[in-house]
N, C-alpha and C positions, 0 to 999 in steps of 0.2 A: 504493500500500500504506500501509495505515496506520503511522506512526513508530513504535507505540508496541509494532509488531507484530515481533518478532525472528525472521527469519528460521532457519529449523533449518539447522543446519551440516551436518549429514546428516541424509538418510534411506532407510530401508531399506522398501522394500515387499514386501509378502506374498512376491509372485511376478514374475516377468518372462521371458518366455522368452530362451532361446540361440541365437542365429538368426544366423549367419556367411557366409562367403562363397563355401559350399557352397551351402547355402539361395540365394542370389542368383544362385548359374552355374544353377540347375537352373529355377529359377521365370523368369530370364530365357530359359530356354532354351524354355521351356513358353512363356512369350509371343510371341519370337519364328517359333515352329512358326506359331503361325495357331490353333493345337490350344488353345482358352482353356479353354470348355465343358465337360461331361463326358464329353466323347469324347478321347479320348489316349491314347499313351505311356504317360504316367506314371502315370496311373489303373488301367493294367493291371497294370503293373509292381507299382503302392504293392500295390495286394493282393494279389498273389503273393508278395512277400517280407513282406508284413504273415502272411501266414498262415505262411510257415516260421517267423518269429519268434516264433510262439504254438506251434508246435509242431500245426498243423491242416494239415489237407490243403484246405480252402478259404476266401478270406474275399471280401466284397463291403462299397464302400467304399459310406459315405451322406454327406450334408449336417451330421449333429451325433450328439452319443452319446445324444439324448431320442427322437430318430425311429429308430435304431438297436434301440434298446427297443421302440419301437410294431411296427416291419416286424418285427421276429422273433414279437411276441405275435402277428401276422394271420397272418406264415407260418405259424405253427401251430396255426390258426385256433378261436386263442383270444378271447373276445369273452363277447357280449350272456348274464348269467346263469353266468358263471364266476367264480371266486376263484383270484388268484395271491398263494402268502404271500411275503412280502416283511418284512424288516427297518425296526423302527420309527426308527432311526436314522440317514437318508440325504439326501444333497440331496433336491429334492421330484420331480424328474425320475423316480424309480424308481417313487413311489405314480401320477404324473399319467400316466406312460407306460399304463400298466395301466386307467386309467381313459378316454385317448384312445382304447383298443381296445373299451371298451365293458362289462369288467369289474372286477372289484373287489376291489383291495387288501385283503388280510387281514394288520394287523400284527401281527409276531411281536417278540418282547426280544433283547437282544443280549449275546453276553460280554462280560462287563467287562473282561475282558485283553486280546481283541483289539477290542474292538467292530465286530464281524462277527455275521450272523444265530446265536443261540444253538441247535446241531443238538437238545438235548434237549428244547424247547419247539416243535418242527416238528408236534411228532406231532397234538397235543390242537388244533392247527389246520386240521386235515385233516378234510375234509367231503367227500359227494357231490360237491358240485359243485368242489370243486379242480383246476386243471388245472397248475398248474404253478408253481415254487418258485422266485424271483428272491434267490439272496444277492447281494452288495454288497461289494466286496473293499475295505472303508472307509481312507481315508486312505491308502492303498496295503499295507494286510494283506488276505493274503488270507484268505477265509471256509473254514472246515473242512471242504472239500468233498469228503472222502471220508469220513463222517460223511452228510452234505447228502446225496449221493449213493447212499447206500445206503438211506435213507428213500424217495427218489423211486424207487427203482426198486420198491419194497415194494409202493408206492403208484399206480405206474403212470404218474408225473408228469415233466412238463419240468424240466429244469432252466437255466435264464437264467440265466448270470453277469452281472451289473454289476460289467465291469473299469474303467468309467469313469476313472479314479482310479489305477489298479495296473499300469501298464504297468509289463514287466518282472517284477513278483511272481510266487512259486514256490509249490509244493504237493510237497514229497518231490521236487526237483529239476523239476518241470514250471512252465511258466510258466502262467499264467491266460490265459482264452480258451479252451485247449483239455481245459477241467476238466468242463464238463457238456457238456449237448446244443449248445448254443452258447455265446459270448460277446459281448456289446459292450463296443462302448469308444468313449471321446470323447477328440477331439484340439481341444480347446480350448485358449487363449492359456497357458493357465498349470497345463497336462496337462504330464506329463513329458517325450511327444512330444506338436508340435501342427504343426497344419494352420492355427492361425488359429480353424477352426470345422470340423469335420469331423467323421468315425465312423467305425466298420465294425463288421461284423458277422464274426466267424468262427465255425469248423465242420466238421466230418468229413463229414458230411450233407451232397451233393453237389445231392439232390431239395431238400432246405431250402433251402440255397443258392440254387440255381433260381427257388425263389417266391421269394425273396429280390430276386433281379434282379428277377422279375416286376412285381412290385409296386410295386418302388421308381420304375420308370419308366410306372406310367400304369396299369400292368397292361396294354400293350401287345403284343399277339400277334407273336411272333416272324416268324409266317409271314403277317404280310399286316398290313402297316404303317397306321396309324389307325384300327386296329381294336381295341376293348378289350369284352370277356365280362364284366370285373367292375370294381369300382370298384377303383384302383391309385392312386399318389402319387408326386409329384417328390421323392423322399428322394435326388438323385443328390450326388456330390463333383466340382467341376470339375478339369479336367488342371493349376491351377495349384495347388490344396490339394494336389494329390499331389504335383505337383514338389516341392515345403515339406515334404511326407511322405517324399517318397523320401530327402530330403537328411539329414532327421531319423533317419529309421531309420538312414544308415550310417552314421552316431554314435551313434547307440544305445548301445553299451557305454560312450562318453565321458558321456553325459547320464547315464545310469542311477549310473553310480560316480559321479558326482560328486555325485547327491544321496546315494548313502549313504555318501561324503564328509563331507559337511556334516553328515550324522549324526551321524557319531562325534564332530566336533569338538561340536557341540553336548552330546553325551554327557558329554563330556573335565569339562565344565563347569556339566552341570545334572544330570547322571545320577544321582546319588547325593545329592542336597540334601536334605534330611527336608520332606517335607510338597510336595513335587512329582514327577511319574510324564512320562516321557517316551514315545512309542509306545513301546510291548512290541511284541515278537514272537513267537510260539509258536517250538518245536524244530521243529517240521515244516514251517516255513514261511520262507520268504527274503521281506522286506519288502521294497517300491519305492520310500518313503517319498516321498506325492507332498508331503508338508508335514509337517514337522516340530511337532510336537503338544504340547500338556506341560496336564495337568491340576492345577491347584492344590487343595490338600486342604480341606473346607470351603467353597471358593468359592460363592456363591450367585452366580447369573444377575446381579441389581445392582450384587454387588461387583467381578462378574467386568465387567462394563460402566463403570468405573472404573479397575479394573486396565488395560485396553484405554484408556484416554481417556490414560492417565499415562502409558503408552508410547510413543502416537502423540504427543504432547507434546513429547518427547525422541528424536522420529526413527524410532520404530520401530512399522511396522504392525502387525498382527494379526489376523483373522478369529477368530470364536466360534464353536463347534461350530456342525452343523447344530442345530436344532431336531427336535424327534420329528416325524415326518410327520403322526402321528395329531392334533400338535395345530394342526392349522392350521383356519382353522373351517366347511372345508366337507366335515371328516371329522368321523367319532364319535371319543371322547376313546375310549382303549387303556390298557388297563394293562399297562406297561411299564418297571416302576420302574427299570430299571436304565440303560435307555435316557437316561428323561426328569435321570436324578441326573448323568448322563457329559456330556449337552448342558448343564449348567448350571454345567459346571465346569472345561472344557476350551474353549482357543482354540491357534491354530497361527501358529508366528512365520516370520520371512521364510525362504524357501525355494526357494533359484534359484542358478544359478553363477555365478561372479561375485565370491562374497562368498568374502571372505579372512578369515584367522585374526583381525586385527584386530575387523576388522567384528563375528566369533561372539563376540569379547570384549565387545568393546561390547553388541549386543544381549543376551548373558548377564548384564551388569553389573547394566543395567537391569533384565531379569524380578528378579532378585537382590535388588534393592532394594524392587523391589513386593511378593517376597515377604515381607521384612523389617516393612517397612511393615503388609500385611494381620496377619502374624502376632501385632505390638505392640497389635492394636485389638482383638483376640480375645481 
């Protein structure tokens, strides 16, 4: 290492999962069965009580929350010459899922309080060929989906949650997943539950479901093995992501509070600062908070890319909003001003358990000071 290079006394990164010695009796127990594959125990188990927890009567687990998206767009065999509207403001997973099925993203703007698809801009996107409506329960709010929902049904359209993000998240006491026609969700490293890499799909729709399995495995006839009628895919979850899953879920309640834990502390100390907004959340809504958010007022993209450089300097990571889907450059640009002003001004600070009350002082200190700082050069 270079001398001259001072090592950081801490640091706090974005994320990290919580993974204890539950996780390790269930995943060695998944190793030791012989059961590694997507055949097991725990694979059956993980979605059965993945779907009580959503408040579904069905779910089928996959390999990640982007093919989660793809296998419900084909089970509902949406594809070649359709339009699903979708929120301009999301990882790129939501626009690319839509286009691995063979149609085409139609982006919509977002509210600015929750930044979740905005219901009153649904309408004037709706064409012929529409088949169905992806909101995005962003940063862990969920989208207004009973609003959402009573458009699609006007309309004759699916509804696709992207809970990717919102495990846990409420709707008038209901949790997400069981808010439209289906739900997905992703259990990635640094999801509120994770698997490491995983998904599932839930559902009340039993027939969905069905093609659901179908598909995910080869499109495989049940009744006469190596045989397949149509094109199908290995979206499967092996029995040790579920072990990891099952352990996850029955902490559940310990993971979910402890990030809106961290909220309030984070609240206690940036909530009320002039010229910074932490996640909102509507009244109708219970937040999951997969990352604790905070928009600086003024920010431009460059400054905000500075702001970021000075923190990670002094130990404290951060992430930048998504970017607008629309502007990535093998879409058409979208007007979406509200979308492209919230990516350009918001980043998410560390967000994981772990972190004590010191630790939110510290990283508060710091944002504290960046704000100080930007506000003197304005």
């Amino acid at each position: 290492m270079d001398a001259r290079i001072k090592p950081l006394e801490r640091f706090y990164p974005v994320s990290q999962p919580s993974v204890g010695e539950r996780e390790l009796r269930y995943v060695t127990d998944a190793v030791q069965s012989g059961w590694i594959s997507s055949i097991g125990p725990y694979v059956t188990r993980f979605e059965a009580d993945f779907a009580a927890f959503c408040g579904t009567a069905h779910a089928v687990s996959v390999a990640n929350g982007t093919v989660a998206l793809h296998l419900a767009l084909r089970a509902y065999g949406i594809g070649e010459g359709d339009e699903v509207i979708v929120p301009d403001l999301s990882f790129i997973a939501t626009a690319n899922a839509v286009l691995m099925a063979g149609a085409t993203p139609v982006f919509c703007d977002i509210d600015a309080h929750t930044l979740c698809l905005d219901p009153a801009l649904i309408e004037a996107r709706v064409t012929e060929r529409t088949r169905a409506v992806m909101p995005v329960h962003l940063y862990g709010h969920p989208a207004d989906m009973a609003a959402i929902n009573a458009l699609a049904r006007r309309h004759g359209l699916k509804v696709i949650e992207d809970a990717a993000e919102a495990h846990g998240a409420e709707v008038d006491g209901r949790r997400v997943g069981g808010l439209g026609d289906c739900g997905t969700f992703s259990f990635y490293g640094n999801k509120n539950l994770t698997t490491g890499e995983g998904g599932m799909i839930t559902s009340n729709d039993a027939a969905f479901i069905e093609r659901c399995r179908l598909l995910r495995d080869h499109a495989m006839s049940p009744a006469r093995r190596y045989w397949h009628e149509e094109l199908g895919y290995n979206y499967r979850m092996t029995n040790l992501q579920a072990a990891l899953g099952c352990a996850q879920l029955d902490r559940a309640a310990e993971l979910l509070g402890g990030r809106r834990a961290l909220f309030a502390e984070y609240s206690k100390r940036l909530g009320d600062r002039p010229g910074l907004r932490l996640n909102r959340t509507a009244p109708w809504a219970r937040n999951g908070y997969w990352l604790v958010c905070v928009e600086m007022e003024g920010l431009t993209e460059e400054r905000r890319a500075t702001v970021m450089q000075n923190l990670r300097e002094r130990g404290v990571d951060t992430r930048p909003y998504f970017y607008p889907m629309s502007a990535m450059p093998y879409f058409s640009p979208a007007q979406t001003p509200v979308a492209h002003a919230a990516s350009a001004s918001g980043f998410s600070l560390p967000t994981y358990m772990g972190l004590e009350a010191d630790d939110i002082d510290y990283i508060c200190d710091q944002v504290l000071r960046q704000v100080e700082e930007f506000s003197a050069r304005v």
